[in-house]
KEKE-3310 file (N, C-alpha, C; in steps of 0.2 Angstrom, whole numbers, plus 5000, padded with zeros to 4 digits):
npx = (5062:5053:5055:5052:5061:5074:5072:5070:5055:5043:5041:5025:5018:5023:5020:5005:5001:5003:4993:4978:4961:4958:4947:4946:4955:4956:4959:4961:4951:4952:4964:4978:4968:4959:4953:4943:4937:4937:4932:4918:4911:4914:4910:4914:4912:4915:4914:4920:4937:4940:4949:4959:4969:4976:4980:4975:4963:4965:4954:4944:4930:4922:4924:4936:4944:4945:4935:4924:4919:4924:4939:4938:4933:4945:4953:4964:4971:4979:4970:4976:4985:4999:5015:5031:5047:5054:5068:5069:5060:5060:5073:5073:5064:5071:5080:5072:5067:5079:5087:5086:5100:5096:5087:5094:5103:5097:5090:5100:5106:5096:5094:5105:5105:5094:5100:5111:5103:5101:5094:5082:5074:5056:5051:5038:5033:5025:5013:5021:5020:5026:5042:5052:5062:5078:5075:5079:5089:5083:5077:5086:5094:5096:5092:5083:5065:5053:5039:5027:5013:4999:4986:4984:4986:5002:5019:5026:5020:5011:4999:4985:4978:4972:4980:4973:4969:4978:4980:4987:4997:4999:5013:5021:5032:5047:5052:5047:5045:5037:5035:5032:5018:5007:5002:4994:4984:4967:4967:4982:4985:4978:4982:4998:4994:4993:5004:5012:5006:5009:5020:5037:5041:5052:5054:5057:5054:5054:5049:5044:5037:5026:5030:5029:5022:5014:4998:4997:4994:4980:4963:4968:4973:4977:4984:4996:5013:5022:5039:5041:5027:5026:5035:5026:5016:5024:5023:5024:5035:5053:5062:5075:5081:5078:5072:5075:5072:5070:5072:5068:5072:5070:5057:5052:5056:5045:5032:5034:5032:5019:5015:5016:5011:4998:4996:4996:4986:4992:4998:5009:5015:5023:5028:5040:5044:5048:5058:5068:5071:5079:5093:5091:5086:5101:5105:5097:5108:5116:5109:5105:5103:5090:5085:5081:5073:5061:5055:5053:5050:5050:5049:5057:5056:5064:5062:5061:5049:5044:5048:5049:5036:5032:5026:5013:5022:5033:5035:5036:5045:5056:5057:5066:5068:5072:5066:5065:5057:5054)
npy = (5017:5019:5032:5034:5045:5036:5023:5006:5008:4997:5002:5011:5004:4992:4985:4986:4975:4964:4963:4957:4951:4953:4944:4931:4932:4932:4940:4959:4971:4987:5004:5011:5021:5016:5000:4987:4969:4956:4945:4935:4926:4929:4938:4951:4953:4968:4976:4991:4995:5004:5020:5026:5039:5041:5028:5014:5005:4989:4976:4965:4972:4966:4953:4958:4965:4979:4994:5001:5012:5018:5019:5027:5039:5042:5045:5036:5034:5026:5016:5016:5029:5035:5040:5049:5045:5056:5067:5069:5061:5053:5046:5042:5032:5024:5022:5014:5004:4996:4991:4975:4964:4955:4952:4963:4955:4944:4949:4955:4942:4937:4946:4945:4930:4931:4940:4930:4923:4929:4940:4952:4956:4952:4958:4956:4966:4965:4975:4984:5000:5008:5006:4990:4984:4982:4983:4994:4988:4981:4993:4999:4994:4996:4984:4980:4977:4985:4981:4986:4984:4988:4990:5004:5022:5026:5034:5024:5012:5004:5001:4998:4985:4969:4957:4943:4941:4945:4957:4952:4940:4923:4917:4928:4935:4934:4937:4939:4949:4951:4955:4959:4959:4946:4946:4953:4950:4943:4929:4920:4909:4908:4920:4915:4906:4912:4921:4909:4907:4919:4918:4913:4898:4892:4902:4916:4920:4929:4932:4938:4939:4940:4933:4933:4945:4962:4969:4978:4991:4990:4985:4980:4969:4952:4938:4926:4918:4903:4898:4885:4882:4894:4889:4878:4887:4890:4879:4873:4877:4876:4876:4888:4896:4898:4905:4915:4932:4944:4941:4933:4944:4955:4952:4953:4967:4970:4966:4972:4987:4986:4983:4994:5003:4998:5000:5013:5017:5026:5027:5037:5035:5019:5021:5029:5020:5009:5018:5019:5005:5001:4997:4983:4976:4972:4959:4949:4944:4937:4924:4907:4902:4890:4891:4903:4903:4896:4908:4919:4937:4939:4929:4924:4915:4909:4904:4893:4893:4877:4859:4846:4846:4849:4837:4837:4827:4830:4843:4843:4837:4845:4855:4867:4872:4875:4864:4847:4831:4816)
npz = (5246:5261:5275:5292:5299:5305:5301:5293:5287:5276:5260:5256:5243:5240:5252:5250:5241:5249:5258:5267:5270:5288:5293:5283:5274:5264:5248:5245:5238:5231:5232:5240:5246:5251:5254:5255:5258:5247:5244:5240:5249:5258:5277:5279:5265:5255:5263:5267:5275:5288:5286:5300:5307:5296:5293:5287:5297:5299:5303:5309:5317:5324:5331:5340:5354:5352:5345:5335:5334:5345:5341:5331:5336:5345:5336:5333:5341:5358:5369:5382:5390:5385:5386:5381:5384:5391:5395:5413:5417:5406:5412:5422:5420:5413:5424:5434:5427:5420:5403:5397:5392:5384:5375:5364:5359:5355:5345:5337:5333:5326:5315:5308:5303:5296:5287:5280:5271:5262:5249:5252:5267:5274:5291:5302:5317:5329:5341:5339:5341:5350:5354:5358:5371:5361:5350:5341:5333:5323:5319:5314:5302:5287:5276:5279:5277:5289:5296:5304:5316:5327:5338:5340:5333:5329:5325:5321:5316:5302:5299:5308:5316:5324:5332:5332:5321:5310:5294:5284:5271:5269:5274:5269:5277:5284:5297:5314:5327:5345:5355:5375:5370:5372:5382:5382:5375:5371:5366:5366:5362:5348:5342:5340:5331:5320:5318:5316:5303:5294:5294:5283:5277:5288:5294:5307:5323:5338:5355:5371:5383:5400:5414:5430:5434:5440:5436:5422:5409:5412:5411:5398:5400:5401:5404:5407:5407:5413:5410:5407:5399:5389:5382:5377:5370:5358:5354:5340:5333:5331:5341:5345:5354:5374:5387:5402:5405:5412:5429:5446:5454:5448:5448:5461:5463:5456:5462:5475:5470:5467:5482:5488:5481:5483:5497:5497:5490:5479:5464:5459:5472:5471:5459:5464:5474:5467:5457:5469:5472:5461:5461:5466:5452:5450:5456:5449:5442:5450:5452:5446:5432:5432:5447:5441:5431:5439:5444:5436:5430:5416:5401:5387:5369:5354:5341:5327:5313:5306:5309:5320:5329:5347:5358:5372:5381:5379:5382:5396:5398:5393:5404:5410:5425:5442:5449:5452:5447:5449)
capx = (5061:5047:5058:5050:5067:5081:5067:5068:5048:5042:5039:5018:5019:5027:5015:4998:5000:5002:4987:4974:4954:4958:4945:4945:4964:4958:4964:4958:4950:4954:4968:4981:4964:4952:4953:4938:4936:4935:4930:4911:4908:4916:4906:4914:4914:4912:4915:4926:4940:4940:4954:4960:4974:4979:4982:4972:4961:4961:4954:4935:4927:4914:4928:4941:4942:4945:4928:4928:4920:4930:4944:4938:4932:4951:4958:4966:4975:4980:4965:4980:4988:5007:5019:5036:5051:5060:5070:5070:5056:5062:5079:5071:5060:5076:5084:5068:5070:5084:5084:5091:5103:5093:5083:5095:5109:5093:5089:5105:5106:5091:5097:5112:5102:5090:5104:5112:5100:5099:5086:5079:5069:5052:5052:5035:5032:5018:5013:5025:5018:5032:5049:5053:5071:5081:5071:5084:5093:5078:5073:5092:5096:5092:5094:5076:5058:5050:5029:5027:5007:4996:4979:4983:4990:5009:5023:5030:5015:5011:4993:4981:4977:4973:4985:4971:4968:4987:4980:4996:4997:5002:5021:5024:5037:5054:5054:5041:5045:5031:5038:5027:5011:5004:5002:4988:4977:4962:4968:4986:4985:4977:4988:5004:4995:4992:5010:5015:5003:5012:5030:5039:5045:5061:5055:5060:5051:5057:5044:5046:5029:5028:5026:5027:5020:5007:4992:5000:4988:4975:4960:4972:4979:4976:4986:5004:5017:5030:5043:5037:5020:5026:5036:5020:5012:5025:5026:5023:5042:5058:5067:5083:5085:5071:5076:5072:5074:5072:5073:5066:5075:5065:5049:5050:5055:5037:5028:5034:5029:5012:5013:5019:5004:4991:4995:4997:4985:4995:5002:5018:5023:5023:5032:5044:5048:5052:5063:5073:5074:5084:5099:5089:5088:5105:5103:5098:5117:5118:5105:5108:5095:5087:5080:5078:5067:5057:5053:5055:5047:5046:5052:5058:5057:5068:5062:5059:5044:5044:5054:5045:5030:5034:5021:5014:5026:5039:5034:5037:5054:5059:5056:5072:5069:5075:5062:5066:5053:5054)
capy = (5015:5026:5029:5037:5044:5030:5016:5005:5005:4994:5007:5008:5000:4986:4982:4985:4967:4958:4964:4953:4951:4948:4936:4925:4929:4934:4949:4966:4976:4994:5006:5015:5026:5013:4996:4981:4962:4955:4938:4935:4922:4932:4941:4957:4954:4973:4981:4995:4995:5012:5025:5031:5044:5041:5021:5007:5000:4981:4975:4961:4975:4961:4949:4960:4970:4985:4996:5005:5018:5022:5020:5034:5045:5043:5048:5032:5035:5023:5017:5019:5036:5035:5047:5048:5044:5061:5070:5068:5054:5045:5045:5040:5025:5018:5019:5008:4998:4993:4985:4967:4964:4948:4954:4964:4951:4938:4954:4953:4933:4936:4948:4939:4925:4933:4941:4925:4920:4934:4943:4959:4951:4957:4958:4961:4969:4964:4978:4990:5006:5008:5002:4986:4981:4976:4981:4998:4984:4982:4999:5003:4991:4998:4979:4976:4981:4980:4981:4986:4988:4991:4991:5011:5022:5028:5035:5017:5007:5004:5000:4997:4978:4965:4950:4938:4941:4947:4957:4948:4934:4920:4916:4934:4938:4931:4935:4940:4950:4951:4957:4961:4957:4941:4945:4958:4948:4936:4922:4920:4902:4910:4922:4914:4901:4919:4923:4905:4907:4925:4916:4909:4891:4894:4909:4916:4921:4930:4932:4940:4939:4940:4928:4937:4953:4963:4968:4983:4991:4990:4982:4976:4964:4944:4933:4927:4911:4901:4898:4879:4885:4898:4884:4875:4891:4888:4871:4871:4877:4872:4881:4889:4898:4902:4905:4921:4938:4948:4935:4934:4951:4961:4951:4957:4974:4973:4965:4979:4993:4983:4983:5001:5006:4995:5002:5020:5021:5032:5025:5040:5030:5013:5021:5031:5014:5005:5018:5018:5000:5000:4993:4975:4972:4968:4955:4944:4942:4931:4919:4902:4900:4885:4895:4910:4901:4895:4915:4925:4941:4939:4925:4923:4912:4912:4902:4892:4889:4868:4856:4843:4848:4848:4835:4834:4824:4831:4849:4840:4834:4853:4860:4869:4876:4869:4861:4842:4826:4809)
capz = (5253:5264:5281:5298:5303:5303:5301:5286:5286:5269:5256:5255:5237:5242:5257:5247:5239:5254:5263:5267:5275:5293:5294:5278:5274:5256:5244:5246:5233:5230:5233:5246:5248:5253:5255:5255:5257:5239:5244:5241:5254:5270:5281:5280:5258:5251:5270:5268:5282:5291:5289:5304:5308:5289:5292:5285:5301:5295:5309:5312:5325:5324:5335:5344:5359:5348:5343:5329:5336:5350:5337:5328:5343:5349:5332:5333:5347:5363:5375:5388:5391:5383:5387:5376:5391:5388:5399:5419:5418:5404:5414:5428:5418:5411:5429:5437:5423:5414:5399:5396:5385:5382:5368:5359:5359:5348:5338:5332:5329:5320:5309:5304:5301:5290:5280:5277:5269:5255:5248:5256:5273:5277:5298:5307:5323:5332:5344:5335:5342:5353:5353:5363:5371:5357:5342:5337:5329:5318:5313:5310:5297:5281:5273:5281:5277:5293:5295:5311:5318:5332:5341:5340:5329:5330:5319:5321:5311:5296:5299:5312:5318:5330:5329:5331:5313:5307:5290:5279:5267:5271:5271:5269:5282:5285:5302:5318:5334:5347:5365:5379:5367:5374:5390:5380:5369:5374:5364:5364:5355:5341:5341:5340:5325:5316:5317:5311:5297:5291:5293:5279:5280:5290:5296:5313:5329:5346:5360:5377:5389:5406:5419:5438:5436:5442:5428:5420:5404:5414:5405:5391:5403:5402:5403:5411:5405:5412:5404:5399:5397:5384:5377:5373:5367:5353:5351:5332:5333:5334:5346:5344:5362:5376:5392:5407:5402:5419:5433:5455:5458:5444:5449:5467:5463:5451:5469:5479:5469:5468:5488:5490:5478:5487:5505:5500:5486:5474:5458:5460:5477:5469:5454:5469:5477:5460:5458:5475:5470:5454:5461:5466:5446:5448:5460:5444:5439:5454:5452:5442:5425:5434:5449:5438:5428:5443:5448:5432:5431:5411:5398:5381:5366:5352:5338:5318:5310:5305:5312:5324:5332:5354:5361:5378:5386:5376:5385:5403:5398:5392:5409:5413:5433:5450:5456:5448:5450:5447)
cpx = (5058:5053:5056:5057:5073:5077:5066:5060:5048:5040:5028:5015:5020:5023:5008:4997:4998:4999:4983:4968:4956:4954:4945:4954:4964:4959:4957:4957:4950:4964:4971:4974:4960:4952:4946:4939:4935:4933:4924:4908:4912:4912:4907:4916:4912:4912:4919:4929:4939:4949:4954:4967:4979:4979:4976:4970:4961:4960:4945:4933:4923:4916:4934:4937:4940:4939:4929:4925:4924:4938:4944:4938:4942:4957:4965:4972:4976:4973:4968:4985:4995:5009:5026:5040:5055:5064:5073:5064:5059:5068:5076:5066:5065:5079:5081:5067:5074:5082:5086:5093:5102:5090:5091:5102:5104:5091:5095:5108:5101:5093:5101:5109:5098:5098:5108:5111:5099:5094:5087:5072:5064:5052:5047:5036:5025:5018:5019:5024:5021:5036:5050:5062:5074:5079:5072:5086:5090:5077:5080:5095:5090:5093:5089:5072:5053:5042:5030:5018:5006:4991:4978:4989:4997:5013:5027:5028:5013:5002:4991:4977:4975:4975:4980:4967:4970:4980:4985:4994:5001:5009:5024:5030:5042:5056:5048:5044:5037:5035:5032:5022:5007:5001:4993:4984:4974:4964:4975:4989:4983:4981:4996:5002:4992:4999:5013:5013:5008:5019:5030:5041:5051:5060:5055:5055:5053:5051:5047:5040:5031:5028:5025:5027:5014:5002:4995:4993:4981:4968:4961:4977:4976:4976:4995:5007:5022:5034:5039:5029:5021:5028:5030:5017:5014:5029:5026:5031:5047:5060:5075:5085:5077:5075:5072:5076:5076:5070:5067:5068:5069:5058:5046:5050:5046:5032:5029:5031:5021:5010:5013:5011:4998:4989:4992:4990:4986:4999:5011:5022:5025:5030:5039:5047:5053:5060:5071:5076:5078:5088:5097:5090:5096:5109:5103:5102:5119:5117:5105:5101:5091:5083:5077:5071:5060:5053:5054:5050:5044:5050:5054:5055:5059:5065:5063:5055:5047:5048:5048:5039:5030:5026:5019:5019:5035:5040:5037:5045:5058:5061:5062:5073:5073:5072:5059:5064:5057:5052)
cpy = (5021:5025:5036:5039:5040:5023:5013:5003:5004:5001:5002:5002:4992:4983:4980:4977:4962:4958:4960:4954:4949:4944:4931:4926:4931:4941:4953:4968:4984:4998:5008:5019:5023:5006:4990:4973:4962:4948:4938:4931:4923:4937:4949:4957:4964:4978:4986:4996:5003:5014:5029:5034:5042:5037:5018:5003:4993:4977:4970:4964:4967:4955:4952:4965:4978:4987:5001:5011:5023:5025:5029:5042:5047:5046:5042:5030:5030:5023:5019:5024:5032:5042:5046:5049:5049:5065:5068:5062:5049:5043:5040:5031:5023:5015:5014:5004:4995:4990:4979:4965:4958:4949:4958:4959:4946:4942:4953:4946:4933:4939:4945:4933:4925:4935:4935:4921:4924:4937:4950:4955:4955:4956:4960:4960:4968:4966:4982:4998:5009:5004:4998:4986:4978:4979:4988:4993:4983:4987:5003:5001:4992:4991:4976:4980:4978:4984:4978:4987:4985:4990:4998:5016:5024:5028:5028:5013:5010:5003:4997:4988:4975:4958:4944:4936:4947:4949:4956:4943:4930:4918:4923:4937:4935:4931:4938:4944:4952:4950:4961:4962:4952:4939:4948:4955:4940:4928:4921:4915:4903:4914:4921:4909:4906:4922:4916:4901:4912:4921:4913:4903:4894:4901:4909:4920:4922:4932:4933:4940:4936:4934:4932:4945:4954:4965:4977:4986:4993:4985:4976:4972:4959:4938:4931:4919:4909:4899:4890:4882:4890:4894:4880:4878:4891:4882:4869:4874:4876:4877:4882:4892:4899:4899:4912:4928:4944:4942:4937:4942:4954:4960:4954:4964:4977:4974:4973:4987:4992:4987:4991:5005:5005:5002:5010:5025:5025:5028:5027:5038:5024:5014:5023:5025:5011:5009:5017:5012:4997:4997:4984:4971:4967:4961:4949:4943:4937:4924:4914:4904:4895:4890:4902:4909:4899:4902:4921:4931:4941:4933:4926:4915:4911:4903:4898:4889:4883:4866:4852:4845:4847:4844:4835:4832:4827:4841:4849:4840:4840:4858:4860:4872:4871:4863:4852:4835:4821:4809)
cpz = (5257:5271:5286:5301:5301:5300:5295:5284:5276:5267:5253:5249:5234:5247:5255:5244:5242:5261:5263:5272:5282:5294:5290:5276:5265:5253:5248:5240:5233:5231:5241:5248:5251:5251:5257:5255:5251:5238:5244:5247:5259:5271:5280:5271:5257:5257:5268:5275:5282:5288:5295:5307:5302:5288:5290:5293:5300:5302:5308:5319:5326:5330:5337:5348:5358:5345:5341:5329:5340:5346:5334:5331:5345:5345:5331:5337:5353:5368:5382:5386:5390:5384:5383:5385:5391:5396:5405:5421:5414:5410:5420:5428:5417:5419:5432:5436:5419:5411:5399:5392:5381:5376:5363:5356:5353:5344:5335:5328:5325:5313:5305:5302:5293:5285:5277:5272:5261:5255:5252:5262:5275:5285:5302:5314:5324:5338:5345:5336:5346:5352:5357:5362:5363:5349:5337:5332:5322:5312:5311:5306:5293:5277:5275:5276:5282:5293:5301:5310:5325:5333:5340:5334:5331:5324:5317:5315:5306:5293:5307:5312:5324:5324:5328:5326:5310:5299:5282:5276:5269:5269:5268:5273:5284:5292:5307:5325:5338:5356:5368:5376:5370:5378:5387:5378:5373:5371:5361:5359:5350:5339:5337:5332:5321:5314:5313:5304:5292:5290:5287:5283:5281:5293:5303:5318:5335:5347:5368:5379:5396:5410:5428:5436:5435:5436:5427:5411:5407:5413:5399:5394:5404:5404:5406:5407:5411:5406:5399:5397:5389:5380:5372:5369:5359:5352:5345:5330:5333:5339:5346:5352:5366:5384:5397:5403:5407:5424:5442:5455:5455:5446:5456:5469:5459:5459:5474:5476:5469:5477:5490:5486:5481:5493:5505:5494:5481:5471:5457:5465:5473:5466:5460:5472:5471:5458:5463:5473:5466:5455:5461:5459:5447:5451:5454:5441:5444:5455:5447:5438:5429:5441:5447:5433:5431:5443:5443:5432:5422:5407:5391:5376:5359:5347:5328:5317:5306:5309:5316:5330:5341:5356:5367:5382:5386:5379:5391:5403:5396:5397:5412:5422:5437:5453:5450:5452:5448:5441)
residu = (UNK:UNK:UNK:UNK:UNK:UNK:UNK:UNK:UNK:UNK:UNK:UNK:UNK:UNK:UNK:UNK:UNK:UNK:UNK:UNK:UNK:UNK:UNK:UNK:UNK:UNK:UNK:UNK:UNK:UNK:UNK:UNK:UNK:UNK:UNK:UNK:UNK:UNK:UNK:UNK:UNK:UNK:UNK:UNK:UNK:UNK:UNK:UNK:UNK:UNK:UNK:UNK:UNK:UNK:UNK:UNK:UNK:UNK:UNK:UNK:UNK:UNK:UNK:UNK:UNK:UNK:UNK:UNK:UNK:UNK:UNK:UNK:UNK:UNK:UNK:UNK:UNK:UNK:UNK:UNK:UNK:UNK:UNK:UNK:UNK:UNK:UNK:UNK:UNK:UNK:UNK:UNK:UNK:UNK:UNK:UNK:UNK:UNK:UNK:UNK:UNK:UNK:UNK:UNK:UNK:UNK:UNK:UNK:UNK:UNK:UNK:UNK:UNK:UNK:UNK:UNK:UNK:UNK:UNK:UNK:UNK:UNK:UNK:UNK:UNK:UNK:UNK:UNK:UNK:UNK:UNK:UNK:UNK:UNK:UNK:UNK:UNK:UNK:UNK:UNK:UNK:UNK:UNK:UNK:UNK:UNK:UNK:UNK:UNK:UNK:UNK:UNK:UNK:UNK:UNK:UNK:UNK:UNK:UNK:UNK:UNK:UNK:UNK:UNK:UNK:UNK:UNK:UNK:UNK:UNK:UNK:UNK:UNK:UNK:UNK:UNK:UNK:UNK:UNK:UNK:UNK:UNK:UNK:UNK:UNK:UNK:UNK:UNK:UNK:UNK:UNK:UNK:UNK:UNK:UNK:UNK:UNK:UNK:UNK:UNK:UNK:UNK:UNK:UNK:UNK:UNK:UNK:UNK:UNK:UNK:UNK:UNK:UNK:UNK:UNK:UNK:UNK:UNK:UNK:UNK:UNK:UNK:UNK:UNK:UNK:UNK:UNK:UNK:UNK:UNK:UNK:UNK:UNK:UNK:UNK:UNK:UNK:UNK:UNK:UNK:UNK:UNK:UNK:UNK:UNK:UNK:UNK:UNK:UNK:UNK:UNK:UNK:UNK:UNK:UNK:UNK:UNK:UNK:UNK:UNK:UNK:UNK:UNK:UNK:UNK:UNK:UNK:UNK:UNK:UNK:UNK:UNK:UNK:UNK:UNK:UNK:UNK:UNK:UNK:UNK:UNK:UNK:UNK:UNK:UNK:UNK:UNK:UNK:UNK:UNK:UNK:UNK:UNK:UNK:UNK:UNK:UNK:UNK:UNK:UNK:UNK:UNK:UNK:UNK:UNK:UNK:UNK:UNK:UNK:UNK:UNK:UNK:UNK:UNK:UNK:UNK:UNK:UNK:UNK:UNK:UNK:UNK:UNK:UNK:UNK:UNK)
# end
């Protein structure tokens, strides 16, 4: 087992089988050194993927946001400035944002789940290039192998990607997390039928994306959910839980640092407010699930791949808020 740290990342050996063309899905020819399509009728047959910052780019420049120059120019680094949260900022990002113990509470259901089941579970991370709420429980259970990647590189990932052509074989993976991704990519529909292409039958799926917040990323920002809306997203699922993750309180501590930044122009007032405001989070321990669902700031969905497909009308009837019709 290869391990970054505590992290049970798949050992390279073990992942090179279950690479695949992100556009056509079929094998790859060559080595850990260099990698090509091996299918004669796709587009990119005989292309070599790039290397960059030692990872396997598997990536269709051809149809993603990502440019395989810039990639290269950046060293495969973030199109947005990341900073590690150490010290008297991170201290200060955890206090403006707590986490919620919503995630790491279905991390854990998951895992137990998987191991239930036996075997050694593979676990990907989609948007793995940092750590989400929740997802120590992952990289410190050495009874996984998780395959973690990215749009950029990071000690995290295992390779370089866009989700909207996952390079994995299908039915490769046991389980899926993908937290504040969704909101990032042009086409979360395709997305979402890319990750339940990679799943095994029975395989498991958690998802966090926003719904009330302001555009964050910058550029790399698309897209928003309700809770039913996310529902829909995966309606080829069953659903085992889905529900609010930060609720009104968090969504108006987001608006105000929005407004605070608007008025004064400076990102460090905005951030400055958000701080001050830390205590409001707590505000969302008071609010019932039915209006927190109305006004969530971000939502969950806690899935298994098969099981009856959710129809139109069958969306309508799942809407859990306050605001209840005829």
């Amino acid at each position: 087992l290869v391990r970054q740290g505590a992290m049970p990342l798949i050992d390279p050996r073990e992942l090179l089988p279950l690479l695949r063309c992100p556009r056509c899905h079929g094998p790859l020819a060559g080595d850990d050194g260099g990698l090509a399509c091996a299918s004669s009728g796709c587009g990119l047959a005989s292309r070599a993927f790039p290397r960059v910052a030692g990872l396997h780019a598997l990536v269709d420049f051809e149809d993603s946001v990502l440019d395989e120059a810039g990639l290269r120019e950046r060293a495969g680094a973030s199109g947005v400035p990341r900073r590690a949260a150490r010290g008297v900022a991170g201290a200060l990002r955890r206090w403006s944002a707590p986490p919620s113990p919503v995630a790491e509470r279905h991390m854990r259901d998951l895992v137990a789940r998987l191991h239930a089941e036996g075997g050694r579970p593979r676990v990907l991370v989609v948007g793995g290039g940092t750590r989400n709420p929740g997802s120590d429980v992952l990289y410190d259970d050495a009874g996984l192998d998780v395959i973690a990647f990215d749009i950029y590189a990071s000690p995290e990932v295992r390779f370089i990607a866009d989700v909207h052509g996952v390079p994995l074989a299908d039915g490769s993976v046991q389980a899926v997390s993908v937290q504040a991704v969704l909101e990032h990519v042009l086409d979360p529909w395709r997305a979402v039928a890319e990750i339940e292409r990679v799943l095994a039958p029975g395989g498991l799926v958690y998802a966090v994306t926003p719904f009330l917040q302001h555009v964050h990323e910058g550029a790399w920002d698309f897209t928003r959910f309700t809770e039913s809306g996310h529902r829909w997203l995966f309606r080829a699922f069953e659903r085992i839980d889905s529900g609010v993750v930060a609720g009104p309180a968090t969504a108006w501590v987001w608006s105000t640092e929005q407004l605070v930044r608007g008025l004064t122009r400076s990102f460090a007032a905005g951030k400055a407010a958000r701080v001050a405001l830390c205590w409001v989070h707590l505000l969302d321990r008071l609010i019932p699930e039915p209006h927190a669902v109305d006004g969530a700031s971000c939502v969950y969905f806690y899935g298994r791949k098969g099981g009856p497909r959710l129809d139109p009308a069958g969306v309508v009837r799942s809407y859990r808020g306050a605001q209840r019709t005829a």
